[in-house]
N, CA, C and O atoms as a MOPAC input file, in Angstrom:
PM7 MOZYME 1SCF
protein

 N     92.97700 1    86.10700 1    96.00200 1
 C     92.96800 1    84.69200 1    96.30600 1
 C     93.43400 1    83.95800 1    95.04900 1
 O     93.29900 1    84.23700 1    93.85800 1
 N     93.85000 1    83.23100 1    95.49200 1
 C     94.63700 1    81.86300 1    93.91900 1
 C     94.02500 1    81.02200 1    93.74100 1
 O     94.38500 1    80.15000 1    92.94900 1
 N     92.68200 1    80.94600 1    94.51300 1
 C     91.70400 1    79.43700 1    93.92200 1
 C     90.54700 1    79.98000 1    94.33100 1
 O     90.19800 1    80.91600 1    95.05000 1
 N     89.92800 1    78.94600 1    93.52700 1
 C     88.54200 1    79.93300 1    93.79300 1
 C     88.04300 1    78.86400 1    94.98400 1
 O     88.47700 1    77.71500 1    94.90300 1
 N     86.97500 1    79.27500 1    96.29400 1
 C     86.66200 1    78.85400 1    97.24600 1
 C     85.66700 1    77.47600 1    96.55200 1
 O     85.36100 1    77.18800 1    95.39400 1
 N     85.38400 1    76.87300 1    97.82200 1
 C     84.83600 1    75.89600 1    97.98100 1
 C     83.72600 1    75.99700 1    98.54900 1
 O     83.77000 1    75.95800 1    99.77800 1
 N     82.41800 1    76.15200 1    97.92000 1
 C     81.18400 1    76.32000 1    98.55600 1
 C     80.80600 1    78.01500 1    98.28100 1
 O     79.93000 1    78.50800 1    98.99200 1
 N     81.32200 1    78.66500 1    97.49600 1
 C     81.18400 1    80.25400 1    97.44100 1
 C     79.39800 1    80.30000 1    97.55000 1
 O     78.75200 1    79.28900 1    97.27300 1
 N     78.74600 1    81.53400 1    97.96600 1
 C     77.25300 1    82.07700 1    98.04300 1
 C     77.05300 1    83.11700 1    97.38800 1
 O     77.64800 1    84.18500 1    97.53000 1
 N     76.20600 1    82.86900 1    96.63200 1
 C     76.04500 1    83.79600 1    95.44600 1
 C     76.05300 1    85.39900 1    95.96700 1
 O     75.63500 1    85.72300 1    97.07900 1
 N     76.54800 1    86.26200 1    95.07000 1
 C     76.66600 1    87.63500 1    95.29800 1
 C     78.46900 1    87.89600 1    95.78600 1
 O     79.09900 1    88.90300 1    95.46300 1
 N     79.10700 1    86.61900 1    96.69700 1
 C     80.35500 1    87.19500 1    96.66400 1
 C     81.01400 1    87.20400 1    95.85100 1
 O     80.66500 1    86.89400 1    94.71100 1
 N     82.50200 1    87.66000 1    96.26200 1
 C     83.65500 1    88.48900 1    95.51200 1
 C     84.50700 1    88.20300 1    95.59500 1
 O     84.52700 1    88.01600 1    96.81200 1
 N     86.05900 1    87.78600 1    95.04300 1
 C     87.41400 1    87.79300 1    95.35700 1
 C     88.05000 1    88.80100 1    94.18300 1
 O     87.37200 1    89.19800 1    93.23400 1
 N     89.31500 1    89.12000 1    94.36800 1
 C     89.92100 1    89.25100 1    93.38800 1
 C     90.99200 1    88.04500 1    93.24000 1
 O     91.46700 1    87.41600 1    94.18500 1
 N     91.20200 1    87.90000 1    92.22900 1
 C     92.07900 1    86.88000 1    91.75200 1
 C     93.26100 1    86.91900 1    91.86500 1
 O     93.81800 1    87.96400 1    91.52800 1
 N     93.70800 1    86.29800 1    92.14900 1
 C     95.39200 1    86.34100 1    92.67100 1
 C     96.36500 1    86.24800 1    91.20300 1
 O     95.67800 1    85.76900 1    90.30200 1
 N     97.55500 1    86.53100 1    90.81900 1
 C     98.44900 1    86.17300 1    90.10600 1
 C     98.90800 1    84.28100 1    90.31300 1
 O     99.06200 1    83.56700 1    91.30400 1
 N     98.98700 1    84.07500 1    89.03200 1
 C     98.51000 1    82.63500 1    88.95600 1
 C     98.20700 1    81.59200 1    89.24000 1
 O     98.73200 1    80.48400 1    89.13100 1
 N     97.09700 1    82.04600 1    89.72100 1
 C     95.63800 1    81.73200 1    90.29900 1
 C     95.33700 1    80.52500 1    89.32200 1
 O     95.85200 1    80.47300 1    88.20500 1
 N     94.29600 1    79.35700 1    89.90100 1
 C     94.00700 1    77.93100 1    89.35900 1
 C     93.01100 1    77.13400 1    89.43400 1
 O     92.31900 1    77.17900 1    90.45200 1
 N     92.72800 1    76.31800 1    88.50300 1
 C     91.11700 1    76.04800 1    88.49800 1
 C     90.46300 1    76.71100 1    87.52100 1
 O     90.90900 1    76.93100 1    86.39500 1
 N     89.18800 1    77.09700 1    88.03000 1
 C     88.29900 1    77.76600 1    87.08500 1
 C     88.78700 1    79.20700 1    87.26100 1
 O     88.13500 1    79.81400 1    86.41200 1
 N     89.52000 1    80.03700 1    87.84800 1
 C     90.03900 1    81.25100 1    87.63400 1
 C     91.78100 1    81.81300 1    87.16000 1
 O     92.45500 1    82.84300 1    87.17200 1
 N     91.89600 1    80.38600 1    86.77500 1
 C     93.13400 1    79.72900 1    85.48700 1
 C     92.80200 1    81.38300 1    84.81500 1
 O     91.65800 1    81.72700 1    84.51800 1
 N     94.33500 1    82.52900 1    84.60700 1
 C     94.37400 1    82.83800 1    83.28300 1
 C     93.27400 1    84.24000 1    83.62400 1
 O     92.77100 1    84.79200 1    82.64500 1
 N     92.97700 1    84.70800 1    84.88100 1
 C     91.77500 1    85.25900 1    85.02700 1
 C     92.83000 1    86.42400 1    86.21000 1
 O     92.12900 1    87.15400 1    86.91200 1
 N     93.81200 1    86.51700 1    86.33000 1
 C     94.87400 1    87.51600 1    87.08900 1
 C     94.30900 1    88.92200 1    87.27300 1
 O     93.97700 1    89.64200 1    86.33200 1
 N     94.23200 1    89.23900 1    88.51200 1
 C     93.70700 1    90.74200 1    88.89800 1
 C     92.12500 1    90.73900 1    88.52200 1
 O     91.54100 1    91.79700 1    88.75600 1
 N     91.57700 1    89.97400 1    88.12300 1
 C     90.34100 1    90.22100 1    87.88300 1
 C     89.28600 1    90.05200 1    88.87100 1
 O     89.57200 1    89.10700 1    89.60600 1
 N     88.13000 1    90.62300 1    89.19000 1
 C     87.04100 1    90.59700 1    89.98900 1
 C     86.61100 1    89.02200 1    89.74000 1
 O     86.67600 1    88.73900 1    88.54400 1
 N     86.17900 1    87.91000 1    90.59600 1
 C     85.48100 1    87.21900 1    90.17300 1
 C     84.70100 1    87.11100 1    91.51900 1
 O     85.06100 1    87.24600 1    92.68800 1
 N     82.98400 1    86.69300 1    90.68300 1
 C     82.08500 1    86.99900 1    91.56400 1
 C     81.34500 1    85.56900 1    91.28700 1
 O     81.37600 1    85.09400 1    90.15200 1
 N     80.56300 1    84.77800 1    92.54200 1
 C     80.09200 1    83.76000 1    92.01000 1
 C     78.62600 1    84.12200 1    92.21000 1
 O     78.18600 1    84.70500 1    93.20100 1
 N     77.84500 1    83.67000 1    91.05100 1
 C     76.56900 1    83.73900 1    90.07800 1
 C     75.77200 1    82.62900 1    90.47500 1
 O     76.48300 1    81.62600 1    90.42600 1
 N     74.47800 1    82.32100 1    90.89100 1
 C     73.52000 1    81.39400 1    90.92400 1
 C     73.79200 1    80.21300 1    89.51300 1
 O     73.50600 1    79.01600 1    89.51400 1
 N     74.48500 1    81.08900 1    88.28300 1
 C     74.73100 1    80.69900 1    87.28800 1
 C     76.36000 1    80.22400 1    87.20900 1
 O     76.85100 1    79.22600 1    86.68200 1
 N     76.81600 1    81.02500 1    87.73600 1
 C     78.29500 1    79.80200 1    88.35800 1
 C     79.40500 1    81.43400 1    88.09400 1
 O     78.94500 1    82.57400 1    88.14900 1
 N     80.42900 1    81.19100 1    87.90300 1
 C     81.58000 1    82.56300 1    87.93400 1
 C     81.23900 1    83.63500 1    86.83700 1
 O     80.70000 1    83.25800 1    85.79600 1
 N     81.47700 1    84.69400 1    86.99900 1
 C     81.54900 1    85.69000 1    86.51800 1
 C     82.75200 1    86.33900 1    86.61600 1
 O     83.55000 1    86.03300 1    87.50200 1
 N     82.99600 1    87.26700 1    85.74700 1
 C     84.58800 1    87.63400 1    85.73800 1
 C     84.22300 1    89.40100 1    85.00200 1
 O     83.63100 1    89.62600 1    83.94700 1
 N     84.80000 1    90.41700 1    85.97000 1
 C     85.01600 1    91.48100 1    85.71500 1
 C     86.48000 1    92.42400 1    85.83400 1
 O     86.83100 1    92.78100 1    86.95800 1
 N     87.16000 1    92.73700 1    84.84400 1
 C     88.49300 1    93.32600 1    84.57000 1
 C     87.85900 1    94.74100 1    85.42000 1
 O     86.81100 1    95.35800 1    85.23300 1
 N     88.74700 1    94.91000 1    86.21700 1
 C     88.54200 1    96.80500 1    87.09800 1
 C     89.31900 1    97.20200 1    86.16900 1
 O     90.35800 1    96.70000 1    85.74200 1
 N     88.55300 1    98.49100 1    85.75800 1
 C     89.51100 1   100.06200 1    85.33400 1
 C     89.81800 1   100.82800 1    86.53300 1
 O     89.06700 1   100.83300 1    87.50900 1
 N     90.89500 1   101.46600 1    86.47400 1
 C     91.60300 1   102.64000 1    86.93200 1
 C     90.00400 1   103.25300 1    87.95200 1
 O     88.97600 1   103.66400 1    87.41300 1
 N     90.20500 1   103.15400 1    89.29700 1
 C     89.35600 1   103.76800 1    90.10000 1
 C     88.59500 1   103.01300 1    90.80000 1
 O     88.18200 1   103.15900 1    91.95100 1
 N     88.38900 1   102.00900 1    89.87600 1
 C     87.57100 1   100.75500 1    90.63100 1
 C     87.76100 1   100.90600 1    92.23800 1
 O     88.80900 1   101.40700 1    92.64600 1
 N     86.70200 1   100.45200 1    93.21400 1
 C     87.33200 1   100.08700 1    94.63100 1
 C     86.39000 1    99.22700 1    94.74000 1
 O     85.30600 1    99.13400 1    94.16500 1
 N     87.20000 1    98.22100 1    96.00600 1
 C     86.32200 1    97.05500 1    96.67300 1
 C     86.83100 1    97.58300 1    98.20600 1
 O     87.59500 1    98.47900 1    98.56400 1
 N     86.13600 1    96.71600 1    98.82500 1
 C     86.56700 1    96.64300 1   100.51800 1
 C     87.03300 1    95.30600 1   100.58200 1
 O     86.54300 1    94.44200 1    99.85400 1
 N     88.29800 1    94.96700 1   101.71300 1
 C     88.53200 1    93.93600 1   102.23600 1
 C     88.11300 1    93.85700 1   103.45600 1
 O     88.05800 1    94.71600 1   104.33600 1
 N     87.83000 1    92.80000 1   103.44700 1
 C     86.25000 1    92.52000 1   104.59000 1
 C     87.81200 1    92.08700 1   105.66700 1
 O     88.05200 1    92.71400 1   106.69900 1
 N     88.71300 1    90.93200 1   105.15800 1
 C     89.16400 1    90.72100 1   106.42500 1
 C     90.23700 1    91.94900 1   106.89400 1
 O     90.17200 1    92.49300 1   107.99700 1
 N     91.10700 1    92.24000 1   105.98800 1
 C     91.84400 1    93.43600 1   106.48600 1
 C     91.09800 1    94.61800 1   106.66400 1
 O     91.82000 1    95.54100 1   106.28400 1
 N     90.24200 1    94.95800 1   106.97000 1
 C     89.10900 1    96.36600 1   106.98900 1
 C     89.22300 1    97.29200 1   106.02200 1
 O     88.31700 1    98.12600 1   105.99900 1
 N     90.05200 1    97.38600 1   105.23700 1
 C     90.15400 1    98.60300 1   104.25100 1
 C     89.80900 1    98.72900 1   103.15800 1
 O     89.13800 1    97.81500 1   102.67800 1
 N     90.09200 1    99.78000 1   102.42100 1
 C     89.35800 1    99.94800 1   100.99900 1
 C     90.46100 1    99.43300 1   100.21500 1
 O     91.62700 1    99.53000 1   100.59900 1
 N     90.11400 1    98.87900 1    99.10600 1
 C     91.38600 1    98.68800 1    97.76000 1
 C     90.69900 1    99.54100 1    97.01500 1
 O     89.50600 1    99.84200 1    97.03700 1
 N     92.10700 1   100.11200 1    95.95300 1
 C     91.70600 1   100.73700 1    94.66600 1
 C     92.66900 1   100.70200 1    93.36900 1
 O     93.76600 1   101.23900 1    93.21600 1
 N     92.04700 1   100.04100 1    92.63700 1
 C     92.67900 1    99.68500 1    91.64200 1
 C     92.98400 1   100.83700 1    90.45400 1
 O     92.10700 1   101.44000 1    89.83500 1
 N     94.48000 1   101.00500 1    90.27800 1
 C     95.51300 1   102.07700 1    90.12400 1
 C     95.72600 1   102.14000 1    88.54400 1
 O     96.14100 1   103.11400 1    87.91600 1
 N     95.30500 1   100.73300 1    87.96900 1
 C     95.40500 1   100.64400 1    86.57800 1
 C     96.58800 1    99.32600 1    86.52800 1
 O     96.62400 1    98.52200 1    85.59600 1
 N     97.10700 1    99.30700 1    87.18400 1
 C     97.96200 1    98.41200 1    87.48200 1
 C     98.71800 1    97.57400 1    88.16200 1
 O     99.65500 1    96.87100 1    87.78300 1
 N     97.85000 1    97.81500 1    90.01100 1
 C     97.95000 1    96.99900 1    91.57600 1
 C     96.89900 1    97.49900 1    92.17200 1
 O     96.59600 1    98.68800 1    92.07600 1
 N     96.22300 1    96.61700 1    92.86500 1
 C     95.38700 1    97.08600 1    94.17000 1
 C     96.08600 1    97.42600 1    94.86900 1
 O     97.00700 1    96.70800 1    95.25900 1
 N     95.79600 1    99.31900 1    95.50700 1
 C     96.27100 1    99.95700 1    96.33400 1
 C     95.58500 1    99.03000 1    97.83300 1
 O     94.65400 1    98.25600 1    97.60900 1
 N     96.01800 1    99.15000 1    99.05200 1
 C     95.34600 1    98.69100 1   100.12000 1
 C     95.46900 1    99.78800 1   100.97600 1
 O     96.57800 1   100.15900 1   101.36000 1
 N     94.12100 1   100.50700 1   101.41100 1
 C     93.96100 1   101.31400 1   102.30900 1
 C     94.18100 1   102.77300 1   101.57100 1
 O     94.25000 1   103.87600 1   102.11200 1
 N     94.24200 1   102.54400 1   100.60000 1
 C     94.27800 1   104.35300 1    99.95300 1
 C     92.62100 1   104.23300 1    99.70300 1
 O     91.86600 1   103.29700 1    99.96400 1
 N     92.34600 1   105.54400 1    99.09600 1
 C     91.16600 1   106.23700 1    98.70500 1
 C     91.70100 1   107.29600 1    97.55100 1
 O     92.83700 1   107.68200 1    97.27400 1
 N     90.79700 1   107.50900 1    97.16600 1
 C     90.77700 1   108.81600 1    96.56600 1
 C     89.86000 1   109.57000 1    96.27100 1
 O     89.03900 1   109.40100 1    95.36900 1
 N     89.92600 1   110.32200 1    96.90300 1
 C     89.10300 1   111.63500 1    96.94500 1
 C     88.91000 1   113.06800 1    96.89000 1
 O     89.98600 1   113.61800 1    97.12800 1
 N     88.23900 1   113.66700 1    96.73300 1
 C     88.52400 1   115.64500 1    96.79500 1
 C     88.43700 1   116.12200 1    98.41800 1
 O     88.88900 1   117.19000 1    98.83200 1
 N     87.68100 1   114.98400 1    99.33900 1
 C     88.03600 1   115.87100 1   100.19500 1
 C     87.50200 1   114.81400 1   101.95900 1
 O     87.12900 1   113.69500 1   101.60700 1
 N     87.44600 1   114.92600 1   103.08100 1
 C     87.09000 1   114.54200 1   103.85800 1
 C     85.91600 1   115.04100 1   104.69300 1
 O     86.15400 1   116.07500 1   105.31700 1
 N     84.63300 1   114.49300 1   104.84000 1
 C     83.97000 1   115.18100 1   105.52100 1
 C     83.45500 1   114.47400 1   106.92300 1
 O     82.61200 1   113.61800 1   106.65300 1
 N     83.65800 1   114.55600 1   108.03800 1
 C     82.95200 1   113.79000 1   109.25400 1
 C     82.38500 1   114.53500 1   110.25500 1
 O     82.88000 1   115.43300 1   110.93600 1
 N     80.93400 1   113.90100 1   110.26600 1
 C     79.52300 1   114.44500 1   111.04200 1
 C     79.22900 1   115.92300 1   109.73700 1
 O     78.91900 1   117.00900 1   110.22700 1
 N     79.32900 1   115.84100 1   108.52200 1
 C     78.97300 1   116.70900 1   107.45000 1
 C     79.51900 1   118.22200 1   107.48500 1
 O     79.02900 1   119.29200 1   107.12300 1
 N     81.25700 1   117.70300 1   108.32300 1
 C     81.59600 1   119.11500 1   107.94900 1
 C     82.87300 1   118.67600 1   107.40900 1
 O     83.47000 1   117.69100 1   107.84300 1
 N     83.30400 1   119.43800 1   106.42700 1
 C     84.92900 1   118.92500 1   105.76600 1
 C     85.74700 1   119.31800 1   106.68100 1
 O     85.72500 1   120.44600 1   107.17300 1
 N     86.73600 1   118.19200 1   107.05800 1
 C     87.89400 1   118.31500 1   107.46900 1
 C     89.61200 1   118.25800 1   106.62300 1
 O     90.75900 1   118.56300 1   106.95000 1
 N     89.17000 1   117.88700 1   105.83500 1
 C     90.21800 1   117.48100 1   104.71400 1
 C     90.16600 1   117.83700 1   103.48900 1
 O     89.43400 1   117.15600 1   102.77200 1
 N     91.02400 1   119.17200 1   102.76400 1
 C     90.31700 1   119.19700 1   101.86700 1
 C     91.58900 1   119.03000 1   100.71300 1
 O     92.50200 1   118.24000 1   100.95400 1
 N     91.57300 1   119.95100 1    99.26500 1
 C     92.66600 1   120.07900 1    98.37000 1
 C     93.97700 1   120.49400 1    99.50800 1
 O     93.95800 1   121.14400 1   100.55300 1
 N     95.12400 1   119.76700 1    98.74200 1
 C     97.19700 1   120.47500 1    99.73200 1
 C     96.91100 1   121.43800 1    99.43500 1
 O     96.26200 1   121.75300 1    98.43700 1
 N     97.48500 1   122.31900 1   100.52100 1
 C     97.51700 1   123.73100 1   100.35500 1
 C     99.20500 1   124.20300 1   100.46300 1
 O    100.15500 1   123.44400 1   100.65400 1
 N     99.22500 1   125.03600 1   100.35800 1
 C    100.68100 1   125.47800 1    99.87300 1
 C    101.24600 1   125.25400 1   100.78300 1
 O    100.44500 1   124.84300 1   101.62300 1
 N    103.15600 1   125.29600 1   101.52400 1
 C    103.43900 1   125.10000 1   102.50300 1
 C    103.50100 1   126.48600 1   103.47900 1
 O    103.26700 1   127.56700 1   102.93800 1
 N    103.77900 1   126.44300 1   104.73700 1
 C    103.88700 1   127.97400 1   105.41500 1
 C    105.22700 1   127.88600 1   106.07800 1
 O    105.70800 1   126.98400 1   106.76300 1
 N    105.71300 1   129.05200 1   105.70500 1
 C    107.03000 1   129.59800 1   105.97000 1
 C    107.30000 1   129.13800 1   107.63900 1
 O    106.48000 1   129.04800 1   108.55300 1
 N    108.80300 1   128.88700 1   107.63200 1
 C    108.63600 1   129.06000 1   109.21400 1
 C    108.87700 1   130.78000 1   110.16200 1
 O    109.53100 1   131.75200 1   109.78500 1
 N    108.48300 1   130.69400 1   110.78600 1
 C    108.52600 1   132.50300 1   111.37700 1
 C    109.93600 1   132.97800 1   111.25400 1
 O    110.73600 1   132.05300 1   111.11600 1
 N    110.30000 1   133.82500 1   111.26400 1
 C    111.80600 1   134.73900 1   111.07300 1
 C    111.56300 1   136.12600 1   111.48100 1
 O    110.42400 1   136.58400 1   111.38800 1
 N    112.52000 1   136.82300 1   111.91800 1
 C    112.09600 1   138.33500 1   112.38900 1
 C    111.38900 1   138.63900 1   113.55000 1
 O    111.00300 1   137.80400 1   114.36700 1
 N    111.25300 1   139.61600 1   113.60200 1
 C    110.38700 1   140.32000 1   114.89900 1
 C    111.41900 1   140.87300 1   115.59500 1
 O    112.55500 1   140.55500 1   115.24300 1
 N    111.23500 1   141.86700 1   116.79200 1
 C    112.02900 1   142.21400 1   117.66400 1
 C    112.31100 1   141.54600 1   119.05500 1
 O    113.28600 1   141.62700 1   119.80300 1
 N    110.79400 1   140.66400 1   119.17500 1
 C    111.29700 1   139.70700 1   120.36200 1
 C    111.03000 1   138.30300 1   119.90600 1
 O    109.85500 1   137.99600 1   119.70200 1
 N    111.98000 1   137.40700 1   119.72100 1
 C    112.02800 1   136.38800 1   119.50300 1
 C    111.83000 1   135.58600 1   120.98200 1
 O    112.37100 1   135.73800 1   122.07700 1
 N    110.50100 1   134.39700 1   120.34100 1
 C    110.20700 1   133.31200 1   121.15500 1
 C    110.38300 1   132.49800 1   120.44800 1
 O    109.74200 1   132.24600 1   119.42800 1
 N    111.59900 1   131.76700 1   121.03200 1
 C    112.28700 1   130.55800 1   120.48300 1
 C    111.41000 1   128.89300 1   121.06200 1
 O    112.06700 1   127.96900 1   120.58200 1
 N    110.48900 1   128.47000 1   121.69900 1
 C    109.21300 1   128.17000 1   122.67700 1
 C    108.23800 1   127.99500 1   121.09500 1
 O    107.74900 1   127.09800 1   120.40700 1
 N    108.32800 1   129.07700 1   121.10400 1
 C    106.66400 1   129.12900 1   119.57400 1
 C    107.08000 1   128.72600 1   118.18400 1
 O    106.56700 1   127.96800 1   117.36100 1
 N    108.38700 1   129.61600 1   118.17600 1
 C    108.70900 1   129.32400 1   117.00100 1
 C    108.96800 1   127.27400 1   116.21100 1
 O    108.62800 1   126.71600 1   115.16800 1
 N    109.78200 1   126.81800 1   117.56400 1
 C    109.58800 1   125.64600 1   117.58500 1
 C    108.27100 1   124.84000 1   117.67000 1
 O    108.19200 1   123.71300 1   117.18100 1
 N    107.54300 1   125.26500 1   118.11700 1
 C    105.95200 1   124.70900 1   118.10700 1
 C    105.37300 1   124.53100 1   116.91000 1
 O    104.75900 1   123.50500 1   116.61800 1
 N    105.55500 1   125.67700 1   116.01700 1
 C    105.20400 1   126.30600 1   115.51700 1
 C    106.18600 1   125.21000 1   113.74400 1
 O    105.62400 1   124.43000 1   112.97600 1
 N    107.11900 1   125.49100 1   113.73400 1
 C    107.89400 1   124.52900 1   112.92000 1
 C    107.32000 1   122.99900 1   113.21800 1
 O    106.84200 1   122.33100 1   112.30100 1
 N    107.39900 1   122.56000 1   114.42300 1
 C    106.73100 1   121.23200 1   114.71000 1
 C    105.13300 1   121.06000 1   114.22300 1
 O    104.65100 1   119.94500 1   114.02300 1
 N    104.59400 1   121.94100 1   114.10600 1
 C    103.09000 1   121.72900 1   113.66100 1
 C    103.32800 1   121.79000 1   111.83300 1
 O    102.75300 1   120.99000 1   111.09400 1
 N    103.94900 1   122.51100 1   111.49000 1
 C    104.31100 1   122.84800 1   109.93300 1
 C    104.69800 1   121.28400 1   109.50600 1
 O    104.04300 1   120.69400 1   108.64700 1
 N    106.09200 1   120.53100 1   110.35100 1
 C    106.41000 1   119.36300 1   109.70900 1
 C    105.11200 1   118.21500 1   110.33900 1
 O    105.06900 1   117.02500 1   110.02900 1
 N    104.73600 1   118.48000 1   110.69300 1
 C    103.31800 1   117.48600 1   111.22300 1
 C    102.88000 1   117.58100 1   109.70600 1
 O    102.97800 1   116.64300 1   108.91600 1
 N    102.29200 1   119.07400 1   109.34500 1
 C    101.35000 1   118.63600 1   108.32000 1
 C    101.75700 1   118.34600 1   106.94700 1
 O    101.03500 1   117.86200 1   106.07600 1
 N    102.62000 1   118.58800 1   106.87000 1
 C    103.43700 1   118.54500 1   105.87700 1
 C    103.73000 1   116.62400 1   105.73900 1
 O    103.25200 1   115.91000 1   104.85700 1
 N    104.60700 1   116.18000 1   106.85400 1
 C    104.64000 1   114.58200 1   106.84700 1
 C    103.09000 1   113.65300 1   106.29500 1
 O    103.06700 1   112.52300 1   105.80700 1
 N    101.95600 1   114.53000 1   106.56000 1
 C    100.49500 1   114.11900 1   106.23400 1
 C    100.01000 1   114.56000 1   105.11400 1
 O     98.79500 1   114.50000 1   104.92200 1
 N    100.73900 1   115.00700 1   104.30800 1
 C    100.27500 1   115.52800 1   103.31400 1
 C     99.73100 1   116.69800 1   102.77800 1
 O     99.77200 1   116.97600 1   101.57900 1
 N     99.01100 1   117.67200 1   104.00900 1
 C     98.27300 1   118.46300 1   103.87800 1
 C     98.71000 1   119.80700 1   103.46400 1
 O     98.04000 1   120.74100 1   103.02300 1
 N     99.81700 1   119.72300 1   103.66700 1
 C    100.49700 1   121.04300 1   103.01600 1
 C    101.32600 1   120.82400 1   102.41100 1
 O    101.62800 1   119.64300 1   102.58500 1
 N    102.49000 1   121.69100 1   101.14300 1
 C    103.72200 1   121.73500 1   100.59100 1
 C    104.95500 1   121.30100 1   101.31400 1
 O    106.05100 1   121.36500 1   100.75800 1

């Protein structure tokens, strides 16, 4: 945001917009939070994250832009079992055999560039 709100309630948050005005004059990329005691101002390091309440996602600050909607993490877990974990190498596509199924093999390439477009493999 480039100005600071009108009527803020203590405990919230913006980040500060690039040249941003008012009392958050000079205060660029920075956390500002308003205080019973009036603004507060916190510089994020590298890792920092907030949530954006109106766009739903996570930010994470890169050292040098809020990412929107990245994360970072070692791994994914939902209902406490990992689904997502370290890239794993890529897998060859099939070649050889004496009876070729041209049906699988394509399936089979199509699932490889799936995971691959997602990251999950080489």
């Amino acid at each position: 945001v480039d100005a600071p709100p009108s009527g803020p309630s203590a405990g919230q948050c913006w980040i500060v917009a690039a040249d941003a005005s008012g009392d958050w004059s000079g205060r660029d990329g920075m956390l500002a939070m308003w205080s019973e005691a009036g603004w507060r101002f916190v510089a994020p390091s590298p890792g920092t994250s907030a949530w954006d309440k109106a766009g739903g996602v996570p930010l994470l600050w890169d050292g040098a832009d809020w990412l929107t909607g990245e994360l970072a993490c070692a791994g994914l877990r939902i209902g406490g079992v990992r689904v997502v974990g370290e890239r794993q190498p890529g897998v060859p596509s099939p070649s050889g055999g004496t009876i070729i199924d041209a049906e699988a093999r394509s399936a089979i390439d199509a699932l490889t560039a799936a995971l691959m477009s997602h990251g999950l493999i080489e």
